[in-house]
Structure formats: C-alpha cells, structure tokens
LODRENVO-794272 format. One record per residue (C-alpha): x, y, z; residue in three letters. Coordinates in pm, whole numbers, padded with zeros to 5 digits, always signed. Each point is the difference from the previous one (the first is absolute). Layout:
N
XYZALA ...
END
This chain:
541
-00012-01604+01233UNK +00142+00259-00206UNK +00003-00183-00311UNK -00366-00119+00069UNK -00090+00354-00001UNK +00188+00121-00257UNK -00017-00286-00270UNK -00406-00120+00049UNK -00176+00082-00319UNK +00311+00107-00196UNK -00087-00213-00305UNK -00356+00075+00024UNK +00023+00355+00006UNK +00101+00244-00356UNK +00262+00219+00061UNK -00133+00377+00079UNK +00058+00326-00199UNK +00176+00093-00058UNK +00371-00024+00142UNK -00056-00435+00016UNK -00087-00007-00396UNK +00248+00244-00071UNK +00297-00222+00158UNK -00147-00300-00073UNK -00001+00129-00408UNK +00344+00072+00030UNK +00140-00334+00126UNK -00177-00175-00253UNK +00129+00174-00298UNK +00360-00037+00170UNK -00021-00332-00013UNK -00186+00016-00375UNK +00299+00200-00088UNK +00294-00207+00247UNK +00115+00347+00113UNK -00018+00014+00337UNK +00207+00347+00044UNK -00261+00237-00196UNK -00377-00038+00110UNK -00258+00139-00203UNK -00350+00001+00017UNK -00278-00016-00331UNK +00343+00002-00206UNK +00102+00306+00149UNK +00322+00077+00248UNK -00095+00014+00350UNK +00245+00235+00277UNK -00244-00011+00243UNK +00164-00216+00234UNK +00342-00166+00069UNK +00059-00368-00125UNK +00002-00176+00298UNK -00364-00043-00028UNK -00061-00172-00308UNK +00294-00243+00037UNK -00175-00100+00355UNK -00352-00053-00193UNK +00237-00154-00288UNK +00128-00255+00220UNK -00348-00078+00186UNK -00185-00037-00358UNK +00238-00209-00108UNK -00118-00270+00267UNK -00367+00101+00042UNK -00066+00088-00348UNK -00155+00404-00120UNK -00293-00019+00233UNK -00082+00198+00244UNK +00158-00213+00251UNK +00315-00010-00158UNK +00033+00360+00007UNK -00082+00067+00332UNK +00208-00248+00141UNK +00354+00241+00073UNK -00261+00236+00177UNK -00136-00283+00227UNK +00310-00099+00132UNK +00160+00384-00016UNK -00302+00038+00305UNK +00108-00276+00190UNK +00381+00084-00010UNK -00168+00332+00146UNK -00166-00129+00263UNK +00309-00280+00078UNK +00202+00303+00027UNK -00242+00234+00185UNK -00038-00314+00278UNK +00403-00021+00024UNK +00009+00369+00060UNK -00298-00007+00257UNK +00188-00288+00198UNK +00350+00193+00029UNK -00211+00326+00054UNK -00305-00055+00200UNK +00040-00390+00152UNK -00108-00333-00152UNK -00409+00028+00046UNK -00019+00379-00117UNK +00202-00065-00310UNK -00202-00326-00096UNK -00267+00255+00053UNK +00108+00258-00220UNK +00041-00218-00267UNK -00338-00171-00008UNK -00140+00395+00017UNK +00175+00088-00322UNK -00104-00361-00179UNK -00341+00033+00076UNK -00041+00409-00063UNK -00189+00035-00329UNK +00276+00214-00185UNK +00242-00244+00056UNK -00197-00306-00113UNK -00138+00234-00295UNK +00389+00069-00093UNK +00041-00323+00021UNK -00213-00150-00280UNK +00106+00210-00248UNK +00220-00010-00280UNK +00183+00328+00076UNK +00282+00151+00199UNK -00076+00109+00291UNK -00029-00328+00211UNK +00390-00092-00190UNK +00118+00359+00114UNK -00133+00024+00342UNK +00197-00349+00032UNK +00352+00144-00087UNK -00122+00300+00234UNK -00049-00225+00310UNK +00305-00163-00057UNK +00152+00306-00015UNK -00105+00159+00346UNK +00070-00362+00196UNK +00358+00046-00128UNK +00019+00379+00092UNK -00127-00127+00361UNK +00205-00260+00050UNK +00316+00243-00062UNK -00104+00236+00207UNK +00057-00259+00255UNK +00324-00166-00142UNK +00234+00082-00242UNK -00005-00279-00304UNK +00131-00035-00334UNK -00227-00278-00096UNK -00304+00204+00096UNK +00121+00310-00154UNK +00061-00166-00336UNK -00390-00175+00055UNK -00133+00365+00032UNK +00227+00087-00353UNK -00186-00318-00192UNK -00341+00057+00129UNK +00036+00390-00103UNK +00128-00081-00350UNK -00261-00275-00021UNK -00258+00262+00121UNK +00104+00278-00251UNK -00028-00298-00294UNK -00349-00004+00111UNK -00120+00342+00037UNK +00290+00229-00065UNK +00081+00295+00198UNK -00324-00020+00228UNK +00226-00271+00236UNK +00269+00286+00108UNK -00247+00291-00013UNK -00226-00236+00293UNK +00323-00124+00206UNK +00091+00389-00018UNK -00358+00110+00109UNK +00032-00236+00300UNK +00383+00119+00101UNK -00024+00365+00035UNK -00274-00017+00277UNK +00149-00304+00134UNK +00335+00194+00050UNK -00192+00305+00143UNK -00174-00165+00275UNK +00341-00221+00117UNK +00008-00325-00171UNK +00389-00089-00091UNK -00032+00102-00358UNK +00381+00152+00015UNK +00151-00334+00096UNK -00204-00210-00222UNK +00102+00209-00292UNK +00357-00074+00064UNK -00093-00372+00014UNK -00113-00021-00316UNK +00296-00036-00173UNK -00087+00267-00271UNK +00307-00096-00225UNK -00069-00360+00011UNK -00381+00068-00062UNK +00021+00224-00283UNK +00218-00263-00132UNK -00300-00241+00013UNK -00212+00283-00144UNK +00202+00030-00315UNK +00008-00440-00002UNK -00353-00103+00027UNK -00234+00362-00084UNK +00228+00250-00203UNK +00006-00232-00342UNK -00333-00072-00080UNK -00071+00369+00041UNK +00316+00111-00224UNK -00087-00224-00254UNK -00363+00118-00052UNK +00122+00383+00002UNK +00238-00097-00291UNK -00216-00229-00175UNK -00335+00217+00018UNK +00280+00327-00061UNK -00189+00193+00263UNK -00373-00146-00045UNK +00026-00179+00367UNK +00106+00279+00174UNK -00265+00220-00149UNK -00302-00203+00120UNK +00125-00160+00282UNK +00155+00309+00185UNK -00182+00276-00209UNK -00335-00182-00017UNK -00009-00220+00242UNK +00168+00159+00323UNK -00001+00384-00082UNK -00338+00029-00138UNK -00133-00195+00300UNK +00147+00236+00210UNK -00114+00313-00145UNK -00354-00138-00132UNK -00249-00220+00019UNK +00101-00253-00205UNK -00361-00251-00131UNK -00247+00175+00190UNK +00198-00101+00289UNK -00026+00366+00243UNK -00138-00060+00345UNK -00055+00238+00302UNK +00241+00092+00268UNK +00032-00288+00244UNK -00117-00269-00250UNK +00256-00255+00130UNK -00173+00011+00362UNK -00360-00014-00089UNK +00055-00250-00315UNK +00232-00225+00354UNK -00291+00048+00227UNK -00155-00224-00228UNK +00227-00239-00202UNK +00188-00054+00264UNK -00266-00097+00212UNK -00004-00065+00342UNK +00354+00051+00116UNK -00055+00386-00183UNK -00170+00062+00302UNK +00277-00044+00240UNK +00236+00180-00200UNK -00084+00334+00110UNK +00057-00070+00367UNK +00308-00170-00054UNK +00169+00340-00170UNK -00168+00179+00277UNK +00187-00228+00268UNK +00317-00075-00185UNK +00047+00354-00015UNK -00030+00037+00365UNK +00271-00288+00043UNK +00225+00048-00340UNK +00261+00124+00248UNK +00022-00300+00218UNK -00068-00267-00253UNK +00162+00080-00379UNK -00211-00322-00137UNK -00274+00259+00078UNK +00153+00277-00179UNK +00145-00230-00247UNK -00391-00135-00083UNK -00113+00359-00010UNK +00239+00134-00203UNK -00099-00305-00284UNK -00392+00095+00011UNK +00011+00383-00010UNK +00284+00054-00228UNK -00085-00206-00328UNK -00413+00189+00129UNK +00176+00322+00005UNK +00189-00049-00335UNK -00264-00168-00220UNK -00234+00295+00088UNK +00198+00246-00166UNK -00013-00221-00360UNK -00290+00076-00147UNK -00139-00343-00165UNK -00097-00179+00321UNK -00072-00380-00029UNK -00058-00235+00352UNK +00308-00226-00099UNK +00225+00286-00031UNK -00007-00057+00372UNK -00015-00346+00039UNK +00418-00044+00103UNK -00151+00246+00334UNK -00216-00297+00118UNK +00226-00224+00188UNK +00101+00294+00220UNK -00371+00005+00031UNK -00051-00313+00082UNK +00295+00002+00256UNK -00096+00292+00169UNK -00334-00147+00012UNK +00122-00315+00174UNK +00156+00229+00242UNK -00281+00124+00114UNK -00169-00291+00091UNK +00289-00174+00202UNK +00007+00340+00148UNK -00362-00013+00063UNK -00040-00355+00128UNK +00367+00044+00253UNK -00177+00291+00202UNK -00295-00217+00004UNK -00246+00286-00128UNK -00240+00065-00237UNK +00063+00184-00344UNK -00251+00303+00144UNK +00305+00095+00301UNK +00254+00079-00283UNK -00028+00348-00206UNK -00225-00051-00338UNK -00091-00380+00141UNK -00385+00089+00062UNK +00035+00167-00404UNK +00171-00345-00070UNK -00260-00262+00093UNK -00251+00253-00125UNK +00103+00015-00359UNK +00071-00387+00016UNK -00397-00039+00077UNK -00136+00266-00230UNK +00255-00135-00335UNK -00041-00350+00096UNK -00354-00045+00113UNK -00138+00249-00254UNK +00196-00175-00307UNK -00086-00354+00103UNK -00367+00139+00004UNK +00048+00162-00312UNK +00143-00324-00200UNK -00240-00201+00141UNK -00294+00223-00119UNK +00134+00055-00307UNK -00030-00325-00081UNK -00379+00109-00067UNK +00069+00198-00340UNK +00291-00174-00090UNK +00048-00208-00360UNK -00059-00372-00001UNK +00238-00201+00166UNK +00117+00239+00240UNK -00250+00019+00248UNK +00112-00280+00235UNK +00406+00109+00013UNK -00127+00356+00044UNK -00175-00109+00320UNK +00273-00281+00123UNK +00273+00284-00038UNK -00234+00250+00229UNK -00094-00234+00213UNK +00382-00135+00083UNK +00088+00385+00032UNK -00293+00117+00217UNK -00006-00284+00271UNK +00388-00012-00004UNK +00012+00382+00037UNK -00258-00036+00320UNK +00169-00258+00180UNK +00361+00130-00042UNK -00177+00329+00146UNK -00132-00232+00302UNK +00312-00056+00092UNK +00161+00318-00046UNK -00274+00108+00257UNK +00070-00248+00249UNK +00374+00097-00081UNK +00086-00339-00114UNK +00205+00175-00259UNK +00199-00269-00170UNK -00295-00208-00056UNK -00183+00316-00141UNK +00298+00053-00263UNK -00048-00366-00085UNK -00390-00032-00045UNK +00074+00354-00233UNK +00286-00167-00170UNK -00231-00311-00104UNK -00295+00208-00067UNK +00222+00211-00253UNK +00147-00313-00139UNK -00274-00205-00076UNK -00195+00276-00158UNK +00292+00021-00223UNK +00041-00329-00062UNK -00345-00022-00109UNK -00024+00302-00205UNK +00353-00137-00229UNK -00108-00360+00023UNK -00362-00001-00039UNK -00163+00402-00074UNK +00222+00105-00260UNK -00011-00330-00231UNK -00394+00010+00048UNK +00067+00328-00195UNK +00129-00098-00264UNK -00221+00030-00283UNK -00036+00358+00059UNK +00299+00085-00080UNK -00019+00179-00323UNK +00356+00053-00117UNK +00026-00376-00004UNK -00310-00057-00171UNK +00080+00215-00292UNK +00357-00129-00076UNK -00108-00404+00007UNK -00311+00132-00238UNK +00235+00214-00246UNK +00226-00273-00012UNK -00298-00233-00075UNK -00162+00265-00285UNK +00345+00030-00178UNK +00034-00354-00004UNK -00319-00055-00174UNK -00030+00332-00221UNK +00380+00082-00051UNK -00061+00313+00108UNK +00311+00169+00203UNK -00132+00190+00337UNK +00063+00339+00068UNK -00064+00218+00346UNK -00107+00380+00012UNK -00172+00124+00266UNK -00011-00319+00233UNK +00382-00079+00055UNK +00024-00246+00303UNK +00320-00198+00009UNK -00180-00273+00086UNK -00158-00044-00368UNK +00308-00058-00101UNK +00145-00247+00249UNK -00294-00214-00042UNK -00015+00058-00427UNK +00386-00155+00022UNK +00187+00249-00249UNK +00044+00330-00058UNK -00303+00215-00116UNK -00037+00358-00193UNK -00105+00287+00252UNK -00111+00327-00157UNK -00129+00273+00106UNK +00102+00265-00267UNK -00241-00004-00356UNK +00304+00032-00232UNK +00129-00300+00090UNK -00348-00184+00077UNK -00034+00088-00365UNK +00329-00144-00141UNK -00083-00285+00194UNK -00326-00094-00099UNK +00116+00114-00384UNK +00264-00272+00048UNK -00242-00288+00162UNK -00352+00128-00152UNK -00165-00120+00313UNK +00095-00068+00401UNK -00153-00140+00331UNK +00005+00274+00234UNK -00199+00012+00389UNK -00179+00360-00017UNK -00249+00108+00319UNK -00328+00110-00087UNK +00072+00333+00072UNK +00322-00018-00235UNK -00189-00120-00321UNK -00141+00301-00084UNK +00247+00191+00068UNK +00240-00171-00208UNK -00169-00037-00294UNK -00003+00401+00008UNK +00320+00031+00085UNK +00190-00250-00180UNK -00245-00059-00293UNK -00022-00377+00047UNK -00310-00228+00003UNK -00104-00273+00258UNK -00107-00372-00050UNK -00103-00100+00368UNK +00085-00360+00067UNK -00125-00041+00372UNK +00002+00192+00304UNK +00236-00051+00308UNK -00099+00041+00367UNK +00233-00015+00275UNK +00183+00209+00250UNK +00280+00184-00061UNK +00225+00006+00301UNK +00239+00276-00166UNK -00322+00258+00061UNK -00176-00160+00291UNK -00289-00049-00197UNK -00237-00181-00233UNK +00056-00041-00386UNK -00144-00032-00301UNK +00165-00046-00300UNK -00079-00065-00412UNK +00203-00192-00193UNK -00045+00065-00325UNK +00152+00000-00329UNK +00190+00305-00099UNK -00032+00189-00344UNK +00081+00336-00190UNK -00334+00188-00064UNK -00067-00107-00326UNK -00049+00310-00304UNK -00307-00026-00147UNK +00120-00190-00332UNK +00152-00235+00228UNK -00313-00037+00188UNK -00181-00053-00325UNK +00225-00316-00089UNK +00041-00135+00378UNK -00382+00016-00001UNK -00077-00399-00101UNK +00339-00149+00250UNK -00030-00187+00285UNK +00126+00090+00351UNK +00299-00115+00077UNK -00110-00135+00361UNK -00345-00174+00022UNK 
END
C-alpha cells in the first residue's frame, strides 16, 4: 500500500522547486563528471546537504534512468521503511491491531505521502530517525550490543543525510523524556558510547573531513554558517512563519489523525507516570515542537521525524477509546476532536469538489473524485465515531485520506502538468538554442527547474556588470523575463528585447499563476550601431 501511494504518478509528474531540481541537477553532473564525492549544482559546489543523498538517487537513476521516477525512488521506499518501523514499534508498544493502526495513519497522512514523492531528504532522514528511537526503546528494555551498534549506523547514516539536525532532534526528544521518568539514564549507558563513536568516525567522520580539506573551509562556511546558523537566527528564503506554525500547518497536513493528537497529550500526561510509553510518546511530539519553534526558518518537514509519535499516540487513543467502549465526546478535547474532523474534512472535500468549477482543463474531474473520496469518507468514519464504533471510524478515515491521496499523486497532479512553467521554459530554451545557437541565460526568473529540464548548466545574472560582459562576449542570449521585468530591465541593465512567445503556467514556487517572455537578449544598441543594425533580420522568427 505504501508504495502504491507513494510511487503512483512518479514518472508523470516534474520534479518541484525548487529543492527536487536542485538535487536532481547535482546527481546528474556527478555522474557527467564520475565524481561522486563533490556534488555541484549549474557547475557550481553545492554544501547544502550531506552525501548520502545523492549516492541514494545515484544508485536509483542508475536503474530507472534521470526521470522523475528515478529520483524519487530512495524517498519512496525511505517512507515505507518509516512506516515498517513505526508498525514494529506500535506492536511492542501498544499491541498488534493498534500498531498496524498507527502505521496505516502515518502512510496515509498527507505530509508523509507528500515527503514521500519527493526527491529530497527528509523522507531518507526521518528513516534513520525511526530506526533510531526503535533501537533506543528496545534498550530501554534490554541491554544489547547488537542493537546499540544498529542505533550507531542508523545515526551516522542519518548525519550523512542531513548533518547535525539527527542529534540536535534525538536530543530535543531526551531531555523531556528524562524529565517526566522514561529510563533515559540506563539507556545512555547501553549505548556503548566508545564503540559508537567508533562507528561515527568509520562510516560519517570521512566524507565530512575530506570536504573540509578539499573545499579548505568552503563546506563548513555554507553548510554550518549558511545553512544551520543562519536558519536559526533568520529567516532563511522567505521562510518566517508565526508562533505555533507547526500545529496549525499539522491540523491540516496531517489530516485526520491531527485531530486526536491533542487529546492524546492531554491524557498521556495524566498517565505518563503509570505508563512511560506514554511519557516516552510525549516527550517525541513536544520536544522536536518545542525546539524547532525557537529556529527561525520554519518549514512543515522540519517536523516530519515528530509524526510517528503522532501517529502512535494517535493509535492509542483509539484502542483506548474502543476498550472502554465509549464514544470520542466522554474523553477531554474528544467533542473538539470529531468536530474539527467534520469541519477540515467535510469543508475541504466540498471545497475540491467545487473547485473543480474554475479550474484549468483537465482538472475538473480529479478535483471532484479527490473531494468526493474525502467528503463521504470523512462522514462515514464520523458515523461511526458517533455510534462509538471507533476502530471502524479510524478505518473509513484512514481510506478516505488514502484514496484522496492516491488520486491526487496518481491522477491530479499529472493532469497538471502542462502548467508547470519551470518545465516549460527549460525543454523550450533547450529547443531555441538548438535551432538559433544562442546560449540561455536567467535574470530575474531563476527556478531550478529550468535548468533540470534544459539538461546543462545555464548563466544566472542578476548584477549589470556582468550581464554586460556576458552579452559583450555572446552578442545575444535567450533569457525568460515577466512582463513586469521587461521594462524594467531594459532601464536598468540597458539591454533590448526580441519576444519569441509567451509562457503560461503555474508556478508552484509562488503559489501562483505565470507569465513569462522569452525573448532574445541584446545590449541597447548606440545610435551608429542602430543605424547599421537597421536592414538585419531577427535572429528568432
């Protein structure tokens, strides 16, 4: 089921700005290049992320070719190794059913299929994480070497993937955990520190050395001084949100089991002394909450390693529920619970459906399958819930959540397709150079997807001393310019504009409709030069 969800419409589907291009770029010019140590992206060295990500996309492109499909293959089966792991936890933890349960609540949730079925990290890093947290459970219960050296090689493998963020989470979760009574003393001593730094320094520690050396410093001052102090401090991309954006953006990307969440904390607090799964659970959702609201660039999948504690405690709740043979409205929060399950899930299956109205061609019909599958899925789960047939409830919500899903990846978003405008405009440079021999060039309008779909590396400017060397060099460029740019530029930058066509899409990167020229770039031309350019003809026809 997993891989149903989280493969349908791969191939069908461009990759999304801009993190997917971005990776994607850089694993095909590693393999241009056969370096597979140093990844770079439009010819330039990349320290975003670890390694361990493009050698995963390496591997799966080199059996399912540079397509989209290929490259979102290591994230596809990083979510199912989640949710394999979360449903071994739930079984030791909560009992066969409940941890089946939990598992099909985090496969079906919308930010986990999202994660998914992209060509990123998070999906990869939240795998390492949950492997992580069922070894640090299973020694709290016995003492084992072989588990303790698992936890070491799922750490390292999880700090290849996303750096420090792995330790900084495990920490987050600890501390609280410790406060409210879980065995965090007598797991640490389990662990084996001197055997797992060992592993460490084997499997993480050179890959990292050797890019400080070889970059003499360059790594360490965008990936730590960039990348994880500035996100910190600022907000990094536009990327500032409110306080509390990690529990409104839930309520609705993790959608339904969100809803249960809150009474869960509210009742494993009551019982954290009695039960330390309870505390254990709580400890994992509020401290990774508590810590990635004090760094200032907030992003959903920050969070996403939180979610199978989410889904567990969720899972909880309903055996809970359904062994007292109640209703969710006799628990604390339960009447808020079923509430905001009707008002998010009737009121966005109404709203898909009658958006299908003013939607583009071809969308129509998914729009109103996906609200249809949501809104009469949501309702009958909530008959049940009502009649307190609570396990059947979780299932009709489960299925309603997963077959919207499944429709919107399989069917919804390749019906989108040729809107998307980043794509467009790299398969048409690539075209245009081809037939004029004119090299591209990007100014204002910078997606990575141009340059994933134009296939090599393109000039980006945005600076007029080097727009002019540049166009001194090559006399004339392709370039994408809005309409609102054109103008502008040719103030600014004292070019001219040839207009080729006109591109219409949607650009997901701004959440909303585009329009683009593509036109032929030129230095304003003096007057004597106008004079003997007067009789030539355009370049592009």
């Amino acid at each position: 089921m997993c891989l149903a969800l989280y493969l349908a419409g791969n191939g069908r589907t461009g990759l999304w700005d801009r993190d997917e291009p971005r990776n994607a770029v850089a694993v095909h010019e590693m393999r241009a290049r056969g370096d597979w140590l140093f990844p770079t992206f439009n010819g330039e060295p990349r320290h975003h992320k670890p390694i361990l990500t493009y050698w995963l996309m390496g591997l799966a492109t080199a059996v399912l070719g540079e397509g989209p499909a290929g490259m979102r293959l290591h994230s596809a089966l990083a979510g199912t190794g989640t949710c394999l792991l979360v449903w071994g936890l739930g079984r030791r933890m909560l009992g066969a059913r409940a941890g089946f349960l939990a598992a099909l609540m985090l496969a079906v949730s919308p930010i986990m299929v999202a994660e998914s079925k992209m060509a990123t990290t998070d999906a990869t890093l939240s795998f390492w994480l949950m492997g992580c947290q069922l070894c640090l459970y299973e020694l709290a219960r016995r003492e084992s070497r072989p588990i303790a050296v698992a936890f070491w090689v799922a750490l390292s493998l999880a700090m290849l993937t996303k750096g420090p963020v792995a330790p900084a989470l495990l920490a987050a979760i600890a501390l609280p955990a410790w406060w409210w009574g879980c065995p965090v003393a007598t797991v640490w001593r389990r662990l084996e520190w001197r055997r797992g730094l060992l592993i460490c320094s084997i499997l993480a520690a050179p890959w990292f050395v050797l890019m400080i050396g070889a970059t003499r410093g360059e790594f360490l001052e965008v990936a730590v001084k960039q990348q994880l102090l500035q996100r910190v401090s600022s907000e990094m991309e536009e990327h500032g949100a409110y306080p509390g954006y990690y529990a409104a953006m839930s309520t609705v990307l993790f959608f339904p089991w969100s809803c249960l969440v809150p009474m869960g904390i509210v009742a494993a607090w009551k019982r954290r002394k009695v039960d330390p799964n309870l505390a254990y659970l709580t400890a994992w959702i509020v401290g990774p909450f508590i810590l990635l609201e004090c760094v200032r660039t907030k992003l959903i999948h920050y969070y996403l390693p939180a979610y199978p504690a989410c889904a567990l405690l969720a899972a909880w709740v309903v055996k809970s529920v359904a062994r007292q043979e109640v209703t969710l409205r006799r628990w604390t929060l339960g009447r808020l619970a079923q509430g905001m399950i009707a008002g998010i899930g009737v009121a966005a299956g109404v709203g898909m459906a009658a958006s299908a109205v003013a939607a583009p061609s071809g969308l129509g019909l998914p729009l109103v399958a996906c609200g249809l599958v949501l809104g009469l899925g949501t309702a009958a789960g909530l008959l049940h819930l009502h009649r307190g047939q609570t396990w059947a409830g979780a299932r009709w919500l489960a299925g309603a959540s997963g077959g919207m899903m499944l429709l919107i990846g399989g069917w919804l978003l390749p019906a989108a397709e040729p809107l998307r405008v980043s794509r467009i405009v790299g398969e048409r440079m690539a075209e245009l150079r081809a037939r004029t021999g004119l090299d591209p060039l990007l100014m204002g309008y910078q997606e990575p997807g141009v340059i994933y779909a134009f296939g090599s590396p393109i000039a980006l400017t945005r600076e007029a001393g080097e727009l002019r060397r540049r166009l001194e060099k090559c006399g004339a460029m392709i370039t994408a310019v809005t309409p609102a740019e054109w103008p502008v530029f040719e103030k600014k930058f004292g070019v001219t504009f040839e207009k080729i066509e006109d591109v219409v899409g949607f650009n997901p990167a701004k959440g909303k409709s585009t329009t683009l020229h593509l036109a032929v770039i030129r230095s304003a031309p003096d007057a004597s030069t106008a004079r003997a350019s007067s009789g030539e003809e355009p370049l592009v026809k």
